[in-house]
VOGU-3710 file (C-alpha; in Angstrom, 3 decimals, decimal comma):
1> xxxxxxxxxx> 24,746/7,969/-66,116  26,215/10,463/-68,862  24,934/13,826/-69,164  24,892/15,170/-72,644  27,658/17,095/-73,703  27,165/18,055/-76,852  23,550/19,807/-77,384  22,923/18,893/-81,096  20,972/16,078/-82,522  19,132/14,079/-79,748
11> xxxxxxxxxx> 19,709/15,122/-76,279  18,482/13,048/-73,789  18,268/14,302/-70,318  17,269/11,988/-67,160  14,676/14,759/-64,416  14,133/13,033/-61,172  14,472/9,308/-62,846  12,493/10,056/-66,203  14,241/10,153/-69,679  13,464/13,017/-71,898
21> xxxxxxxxxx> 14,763/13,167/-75,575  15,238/17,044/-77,216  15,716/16,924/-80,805  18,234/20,390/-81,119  19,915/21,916/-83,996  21,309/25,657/-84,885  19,633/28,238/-86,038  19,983/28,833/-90,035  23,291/30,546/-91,227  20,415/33,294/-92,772
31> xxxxxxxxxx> 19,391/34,050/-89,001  19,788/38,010/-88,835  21,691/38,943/-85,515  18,064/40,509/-84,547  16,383/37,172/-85,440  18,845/35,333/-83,043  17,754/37,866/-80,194  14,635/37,374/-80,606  14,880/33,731/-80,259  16,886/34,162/-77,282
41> xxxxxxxxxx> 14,355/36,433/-75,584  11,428/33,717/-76,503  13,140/30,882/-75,262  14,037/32,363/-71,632  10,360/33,207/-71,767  9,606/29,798/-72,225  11,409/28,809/-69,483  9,168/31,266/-67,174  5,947/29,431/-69,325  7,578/26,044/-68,442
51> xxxxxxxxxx> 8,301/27,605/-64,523  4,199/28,748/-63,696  3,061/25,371/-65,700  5,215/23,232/-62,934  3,965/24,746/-60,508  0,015/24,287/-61,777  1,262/20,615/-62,230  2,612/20,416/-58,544  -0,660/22,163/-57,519  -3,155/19,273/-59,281
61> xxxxxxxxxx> -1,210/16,080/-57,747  -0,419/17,659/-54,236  -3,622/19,646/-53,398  -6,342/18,871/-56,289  -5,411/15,060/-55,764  -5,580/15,234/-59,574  -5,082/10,801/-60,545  -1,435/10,920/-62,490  -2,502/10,829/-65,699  -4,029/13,953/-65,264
71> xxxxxxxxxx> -1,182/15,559/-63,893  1,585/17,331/-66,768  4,957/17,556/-65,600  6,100/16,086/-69,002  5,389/19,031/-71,463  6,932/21,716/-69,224  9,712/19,808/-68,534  10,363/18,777/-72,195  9,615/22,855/-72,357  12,469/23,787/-70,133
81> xxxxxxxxxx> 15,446/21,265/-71,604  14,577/22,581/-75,368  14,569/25,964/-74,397  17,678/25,947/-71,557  19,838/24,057/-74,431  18,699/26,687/-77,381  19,567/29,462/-74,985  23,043/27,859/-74,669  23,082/27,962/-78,606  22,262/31,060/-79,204
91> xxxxxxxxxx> 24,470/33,217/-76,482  27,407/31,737/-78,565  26,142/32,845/-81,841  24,572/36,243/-80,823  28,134/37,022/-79,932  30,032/35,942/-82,646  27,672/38,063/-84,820  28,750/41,213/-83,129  25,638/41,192/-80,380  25,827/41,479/-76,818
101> xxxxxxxxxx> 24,269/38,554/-75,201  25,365/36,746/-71,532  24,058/34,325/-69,705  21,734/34,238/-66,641  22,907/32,705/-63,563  20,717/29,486/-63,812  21,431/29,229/-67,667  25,142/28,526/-66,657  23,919/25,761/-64,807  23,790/22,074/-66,806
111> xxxxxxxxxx> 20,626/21,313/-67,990  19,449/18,607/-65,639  20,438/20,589/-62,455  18,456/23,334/-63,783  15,402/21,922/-64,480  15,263/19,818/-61,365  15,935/23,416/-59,564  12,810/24,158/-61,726  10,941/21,491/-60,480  12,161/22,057/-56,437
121> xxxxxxxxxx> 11,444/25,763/-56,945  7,911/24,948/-58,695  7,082/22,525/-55,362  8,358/24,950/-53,283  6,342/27,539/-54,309  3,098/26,096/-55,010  3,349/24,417/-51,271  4,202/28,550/-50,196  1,231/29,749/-52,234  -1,558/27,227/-50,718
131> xxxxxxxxxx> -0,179/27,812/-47,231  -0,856/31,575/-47,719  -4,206/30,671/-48,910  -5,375/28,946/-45,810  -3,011/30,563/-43,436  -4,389/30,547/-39,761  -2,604/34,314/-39,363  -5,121/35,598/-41,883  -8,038/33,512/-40,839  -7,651/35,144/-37,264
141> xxxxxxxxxx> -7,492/39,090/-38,620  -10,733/38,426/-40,383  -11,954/36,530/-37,405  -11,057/39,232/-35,406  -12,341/41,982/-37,341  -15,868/40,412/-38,051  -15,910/40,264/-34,113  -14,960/44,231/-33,815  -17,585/44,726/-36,059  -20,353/42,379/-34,213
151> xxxxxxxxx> -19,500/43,984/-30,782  -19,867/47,701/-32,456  -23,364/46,920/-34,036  -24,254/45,505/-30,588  -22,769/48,419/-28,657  -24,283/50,977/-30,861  -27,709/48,595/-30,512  -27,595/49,233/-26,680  -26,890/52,921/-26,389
//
């Protein structure tokens, strides 16, 4: 299947089988140089917004049992394409209008690649994050310590 190679009009981008549809365009000739960092700062914040929400989606269906429909990976994915391909705008612009902008290492990657490494990362972490949660490791230490502190109270008890 085609990627897009162009990233105005209607992109649409295929994430692990699904078809999502971008509607992109350029920012207005008007846009200040400061206006176009702006909107480059907000949109690689969106793709940390679109990164924690994956995760919380990843969370619901693998440990919440959430049913599907209840379950949003659509909205932060959408998220991450519209903001990955407007960061890829406006780098361009910012430095044709005398700014100083570069990419990130993932925004040089294509837009499907990076949002499935979105996706991989969110599982990834979310799996990392319950694990820690019910880890035996800490379930021992506090094991252990309420012990420590049974057989003091009891030794203290018998002196």
């Amino acid at each position: 299947m085609p990627q897009p190679t162009t990233y105005l009009g209607t992109v649409k981008v295929n994430i692990l089988g699904k078809d999502y549809y971008v509607q992109t365009s350029t920012p207005p000739m008007s846009a200040s140089l400061e206006e176009l960092e702006r909107a480059l700062k907000h949109n690689r914040g969106l793709i940390g917004q679109a990164q924690e929400q994956m995760k919380a989606a990843v969370i619901d269906q693998m440990f919440m049992f959430k049913p599907p429909m209840l379950v949003n990976f659509d909205s932060p994915t959408q998220n991450a394409i519209m903001a990955h391909i407007n960061i890829n705008i406006l780098i361009p612009l910012i430095n044709l209008r005398g700014g100083h902008a570069v990419f990130e290492k993932a925004e040089t990657f294509h837009v499907k690649s990076r949002v499935e490494i979105m996706r991989n990362a969110a599982e990834r972490v979310a799996y990392m994050e319950q694990q820690a949660k019910t880890s035996p490791v800490k379930s021992a230490f506090v094991i252990v310590i309420v012990l420590a502190l049974v057989m003091s109270v009891l030794m203290v008890n018998q002196a």
